[in-house]
N, C-alpha and C positions, 0 to 999 in steps of 0.2 A: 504495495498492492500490485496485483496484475490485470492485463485487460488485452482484449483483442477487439477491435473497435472497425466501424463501419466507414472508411471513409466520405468525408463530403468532397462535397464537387468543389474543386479550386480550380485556380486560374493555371495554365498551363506550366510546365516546368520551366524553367530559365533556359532560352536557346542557349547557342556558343559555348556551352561547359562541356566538358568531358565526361563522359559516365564514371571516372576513379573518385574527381570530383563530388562529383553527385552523390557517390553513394558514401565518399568519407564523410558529407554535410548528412545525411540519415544516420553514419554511425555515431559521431558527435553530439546528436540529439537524443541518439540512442544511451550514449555514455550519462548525458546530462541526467538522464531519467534516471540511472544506474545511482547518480551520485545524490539522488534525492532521496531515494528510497531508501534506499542503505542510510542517509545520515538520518530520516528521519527515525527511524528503527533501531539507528544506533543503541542507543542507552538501554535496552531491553539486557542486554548482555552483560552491561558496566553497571547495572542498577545498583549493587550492593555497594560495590568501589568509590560509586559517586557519593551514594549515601554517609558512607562513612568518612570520607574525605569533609561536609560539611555538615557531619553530627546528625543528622537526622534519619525521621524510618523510611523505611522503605516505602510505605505507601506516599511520604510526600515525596520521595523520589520518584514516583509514578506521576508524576506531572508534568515529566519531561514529555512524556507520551501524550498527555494530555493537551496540551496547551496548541501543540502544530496541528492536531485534527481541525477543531475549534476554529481555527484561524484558517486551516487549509477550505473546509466548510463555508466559511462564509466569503473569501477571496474569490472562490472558483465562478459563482455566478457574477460575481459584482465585476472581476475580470473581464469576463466572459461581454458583459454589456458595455465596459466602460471602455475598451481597450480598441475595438472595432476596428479602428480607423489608423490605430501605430502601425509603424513595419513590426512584423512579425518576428524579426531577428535582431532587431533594437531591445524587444521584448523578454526575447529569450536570453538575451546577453544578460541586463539589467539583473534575473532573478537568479540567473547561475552565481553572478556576482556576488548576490545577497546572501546563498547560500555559502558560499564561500567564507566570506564575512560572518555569519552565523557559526560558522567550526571554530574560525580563529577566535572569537569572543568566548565560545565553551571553553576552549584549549587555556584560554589564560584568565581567567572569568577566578576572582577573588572569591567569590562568595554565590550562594544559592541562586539569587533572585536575578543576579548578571547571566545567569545559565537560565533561567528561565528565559529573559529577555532574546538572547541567540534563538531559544528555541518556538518563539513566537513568528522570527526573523524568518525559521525554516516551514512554518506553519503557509506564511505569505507565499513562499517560493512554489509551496508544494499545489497550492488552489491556482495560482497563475499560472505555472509552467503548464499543467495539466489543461487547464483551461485552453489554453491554445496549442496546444500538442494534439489535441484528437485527431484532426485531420490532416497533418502537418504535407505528409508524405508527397500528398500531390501536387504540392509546390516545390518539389525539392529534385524527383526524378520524373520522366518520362510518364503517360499514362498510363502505359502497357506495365509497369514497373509497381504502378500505387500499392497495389495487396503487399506484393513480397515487402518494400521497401516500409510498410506500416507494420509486417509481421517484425520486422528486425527491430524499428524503434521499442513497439512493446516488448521486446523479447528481455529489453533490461529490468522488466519488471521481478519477472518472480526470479530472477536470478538475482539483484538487488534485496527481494524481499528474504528468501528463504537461505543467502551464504551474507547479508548483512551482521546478521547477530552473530553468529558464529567466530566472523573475520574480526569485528569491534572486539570482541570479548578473548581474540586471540593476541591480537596488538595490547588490550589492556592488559593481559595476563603480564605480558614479555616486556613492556614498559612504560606503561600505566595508561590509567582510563585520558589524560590529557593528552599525549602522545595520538592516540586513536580517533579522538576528534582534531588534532594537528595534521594529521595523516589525511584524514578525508577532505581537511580544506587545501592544504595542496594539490591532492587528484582535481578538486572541483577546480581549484584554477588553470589547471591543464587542459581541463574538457572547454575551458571557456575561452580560452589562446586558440585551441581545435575549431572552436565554433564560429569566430569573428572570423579565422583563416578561411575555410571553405564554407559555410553557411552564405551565399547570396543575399539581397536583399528580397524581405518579402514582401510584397505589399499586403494587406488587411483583406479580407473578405466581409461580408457583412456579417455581423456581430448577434448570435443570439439573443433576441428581444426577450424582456421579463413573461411579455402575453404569451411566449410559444410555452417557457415553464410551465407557467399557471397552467397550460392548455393539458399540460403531460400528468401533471398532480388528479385531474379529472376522471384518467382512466383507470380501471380498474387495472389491468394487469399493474400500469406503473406503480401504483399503491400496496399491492401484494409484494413487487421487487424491494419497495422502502419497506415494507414491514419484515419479509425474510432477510433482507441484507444487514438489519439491524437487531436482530435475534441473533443472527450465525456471527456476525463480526462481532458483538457485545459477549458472544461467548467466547470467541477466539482471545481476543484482546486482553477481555476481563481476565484471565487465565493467564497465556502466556506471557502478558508482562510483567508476571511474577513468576515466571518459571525457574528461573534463577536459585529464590527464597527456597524454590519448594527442592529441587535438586539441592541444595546444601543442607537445609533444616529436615526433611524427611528419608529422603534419599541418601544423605549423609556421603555427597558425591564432593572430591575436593576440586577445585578451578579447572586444572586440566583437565580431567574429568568431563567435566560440566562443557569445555570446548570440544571435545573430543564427540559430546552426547549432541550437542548442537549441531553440530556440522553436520551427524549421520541426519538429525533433524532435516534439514536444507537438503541433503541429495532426496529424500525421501520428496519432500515438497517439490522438487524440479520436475521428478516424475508426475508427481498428483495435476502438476500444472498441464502439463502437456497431454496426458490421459483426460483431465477435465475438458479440456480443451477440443479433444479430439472427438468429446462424444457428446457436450451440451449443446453441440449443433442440431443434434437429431433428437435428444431425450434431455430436453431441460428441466425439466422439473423432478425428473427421477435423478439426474444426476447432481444437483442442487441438492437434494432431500439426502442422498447418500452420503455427501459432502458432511454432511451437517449430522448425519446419523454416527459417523465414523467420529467425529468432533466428539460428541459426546461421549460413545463408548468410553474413548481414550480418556478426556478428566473424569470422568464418575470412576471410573476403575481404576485410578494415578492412584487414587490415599489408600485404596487395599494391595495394589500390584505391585503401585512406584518405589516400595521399601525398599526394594532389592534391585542390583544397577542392570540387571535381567528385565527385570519386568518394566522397569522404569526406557530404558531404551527401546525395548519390543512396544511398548504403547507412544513413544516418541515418533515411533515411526508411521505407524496407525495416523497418529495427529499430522504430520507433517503431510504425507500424501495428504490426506483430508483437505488439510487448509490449503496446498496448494492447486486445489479447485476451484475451490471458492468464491476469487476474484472475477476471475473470468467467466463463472456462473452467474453471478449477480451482475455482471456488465451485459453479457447475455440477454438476460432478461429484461433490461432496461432499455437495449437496444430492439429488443421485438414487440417490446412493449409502443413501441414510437417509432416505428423505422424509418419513416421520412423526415427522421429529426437526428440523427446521427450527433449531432455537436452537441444540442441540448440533452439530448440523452447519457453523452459523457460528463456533463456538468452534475448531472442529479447524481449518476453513479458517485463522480467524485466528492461533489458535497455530503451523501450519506453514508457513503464506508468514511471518510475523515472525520465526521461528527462523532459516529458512533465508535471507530478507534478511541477518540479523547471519552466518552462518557465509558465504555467499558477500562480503560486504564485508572479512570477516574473510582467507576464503582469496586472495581476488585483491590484498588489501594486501600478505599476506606474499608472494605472487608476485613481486607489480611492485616490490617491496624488493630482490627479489632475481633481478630479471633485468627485463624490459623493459615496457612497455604493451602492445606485441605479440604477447608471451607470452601475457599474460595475456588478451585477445583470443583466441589460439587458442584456450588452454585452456576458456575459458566457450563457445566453438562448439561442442568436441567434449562440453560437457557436455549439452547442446542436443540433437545427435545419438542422445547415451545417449536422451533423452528419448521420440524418435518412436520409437528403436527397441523401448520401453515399450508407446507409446499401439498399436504392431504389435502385439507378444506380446497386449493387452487382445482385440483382433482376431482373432485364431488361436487363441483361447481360449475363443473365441465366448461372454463373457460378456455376462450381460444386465443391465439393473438395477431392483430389486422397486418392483413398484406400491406405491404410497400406499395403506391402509387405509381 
C-alpha cells in the first residue's frame, strides 16, 4: 500500500550524527517498508505456481493474501497502545527480523498450512512496523528536514506495491516460486544489518490511547473514509489477486507474458501514485471517486476486452494508474478527517486497507472457486461503482472537514 502521512511532533533528531548518517537511518526504514510490501503482495504473482506445488485451487491459495491483512488489522492498533514505552529501533529490528524469518519458512515450508503460518508471521510485521513508522522521520533527521525525509520513507511504498508482483512472478518464472521468497528474505536481512548499523536509538513517544480511536470512529468524515476505503480496496484486491487465473484462463497469455503485462501494470501505477498524490491535496474527493471510477471501468470491461493481449494490457494500464491512487487517497482522507491525530489516523488507515485486503482476497477466492475469473472481475467493478457512488452522497451532503488546531 502507499501513503503520505502528516508527521507528529517527536522529540528532536539525535545531535552528534552526521546528516550521511541520518539520511542512510531514513533510507533503511525506507528499504524496510520496501521489503514488507513487496513480500506481503508477493504471492499475487506465484498464486498458480504455489497452488500447484501443493495440489490445491487457486482460491485456497488466496489466503496467502488473506491471512497478513487480518493480522496486519489487528496488530496495528494493539501496537500502536502496547508498544509506547520500547525504543523505537529495538522495535523496528525485532519485526524486520520476523519478516525475514516469514520468507525463509515460505521458501522451505513442506506443506500448505507451514506457508500459511510464515504468512501470519508477515501479517504481525506488516500492523507493527506500520504502527510505529507514521511519524518516524522526526526522530531520525533534523526538523527542517521531517517532510522530505517522511516523503522518501513512504516513497517505498507504491514502488513496493506496484513492481512487487511483477519482480516475485519474474524470479518465480526463472527459478521457482521458492527461490522468490528465499530472495526477499535475504534482501530483508540486509535491510536489517542497514538498520541496527545507522538507525540510533529511539526513545518512545507517548503511545496512541484506544479513547483517541474511538474518538475518530465518531466523526463522520472518518466513517465515510472506512466505508470508501473498504469498497475501492474490496474491489481492487477482490480482483487482482486473481489476475494471474484470469490472464492465463481468459486472456490465454503464457508466464512471460503475464510478467511482461505486470510490470507495464506497476510503471502505470507509479505514475497513478504520484499524480494521485499530487492532486488529493486540493480535490479529494473528486480524485478518490476517479480512482475508483477508472477501477471499475477496467474489471467490468476485462471479460469482454481482456480476450485479446491488446485490450487486456490497455485496461491493465487504466487499473494500475487507478489503483495507484488509491492509497494515498484513502490515507488522505483519514488524515483530514482528524488532523490533530496524525498517528491515530495512520492506525485506522492501516487497520482498514489490511482488513479489507484479507476479506476481498478472501471473497474473490471463494468466487473464482465457484464460478469463473470473469465473475469475479465483474463483481470487484460493481464493488468500485458502490464506491463513487459514496464519494457522491460525501458531496450531497456538503460535508466539510475540521481545521487542524
Amino acid at each position: 500500500m502507499s501513503t503520505t502521512t502528516t508527521p507528529s511532533v517527536q522529540s528532536p533528531a539525535p545531535s552528534g550524527r552526521s546528516p550521511l548518517i541520518s539520511w542512510l537511518a531514513v533510507i533503511s526504514v525506507m528499504l524496510g517498508i520496501f521489503a514488507i510490501v513487496t513480500t506481503e503482495i508477493l504471492p499475487i504473482g506465484l498464486l498458480t505456481s504455489i497452488g500447484s506445488s501443493f495440489t490445491i485451487s487457486d482460491g485456497m491459495a488466496g489466503l496467502m493474501m488473506t491471512m497478513p491483512g487480518f493480522l496486519a488489522a489487528i496488530s496495528a492498533p494493539l501496537v500502536t497502545v502496547t508498544t509506547g514505552r520500547i525504543d523505537r529501533r529495538v522495535m523496528l529490528g525485532v519485526f524486520i527480523l520476523l519478516l525475514a524469518l516469514a520468507n525463509f519458512l515460505a521458501a522451505v515450508a513442506p506443506n500448505y498450512w507451514l506457508v500459511l503460518v510464515s504468512r501470519v508471521m508477515v501479517g504481525v510485521t506488516i500492523g507493527g512496523f506500520w504502527s510505529i513508522g507514521a511519524g518516524l522521520a522526526g526522530q531520525l533527521v533534523p526538523a527542517k528536514s521531517v517532510g522530505r525525509a517522511t516523503s522518501v520513507i513512504f516513497s517505498a511504498v507504491p514502488l513496493g506495491s506496484v513492481l512487487g508482483v511483477p519482480l516475485g512472478t519474474f524470479i518465480g518464472d526463472v527459478a521457482g516460486w521458492r527461490i522468490a521468497f528465499l530472495a526477499m528474505g535475504g534482501f530483508t536481512l540486509a535491510v536489517l544489518a542497514l538498520l541496527l548499523v545507522v538507525v540510533p536509538p529511539l526513545p518512545a513517544d507517548q503511545a496512541t490511547r484506544l479513547d483517541v480511536l474511538g474518538g475518530m470512529l465518531r466523526s463522520v468524515n472518518t466513517r465515510f473514509a472506512l466505508v470508501m476505503t473498504f469498497l475501492v480496496v474490496l474491489a481492487h484486491f477482490g480482483t487482482y489477486t486473481y489476475v494471474t487465473p484470469f490472464l492465463e484462463q481468459v486472456t490465454h497469455a503464457g508466464s512471460g507474458l503475464i510478467t511482461v503485462y505486470l510490470l507495464i501494470y506497476g510503471a502505470a501505477g507509479i505514475a497513478g501514485n504520484f499524480f494521485g498524490g499530487s492532486t488529493v491535496g486540493r480535490y479529494p474527493r473528486a480524485t478518490f471517486a476517479a480512482a475508483a471510477a477508472l477501477i471499475a471501468a477496467a474489471t467490468l470491461l476485462l471479460p469482454v476486452l481482456g480476450t485479446s493481449d491488446a485490450g487486456a494490457v490497455a485496461l491493465l494500464i487504466v487499473w494500475g494508474a487507478a489503483y495507484g491512487a488509491v492509497p494515498v487517497c484513502s490515507q488522505t482522507w483519514f488524515s483530514k478527517a482528524a488532523p490533530d491525530s496524525p498517528e491515530a489516523s495512520s492506525v485506522l488507515f492501516t487497520a482498514s486497507f489490511q482488513a479489507t485486503i484479507s476479506i476481498g482476497a478472501l471473497v474473490g477466492g471463494a468466487v473464482l472457486d465457484r464460478s469463473s475469473p470473469s465473475t469475479v472481475m465483474t463483481l470487484g467493478g460493481l464493488a468500485a461503482v458502490l464506491m463513487v457512488l459514496v464519494a457522491w452522497a460525501h458531496r450531497a451532503g456538503k460535508y466539510t472537514w475540521p481545521k487542524a488546531s
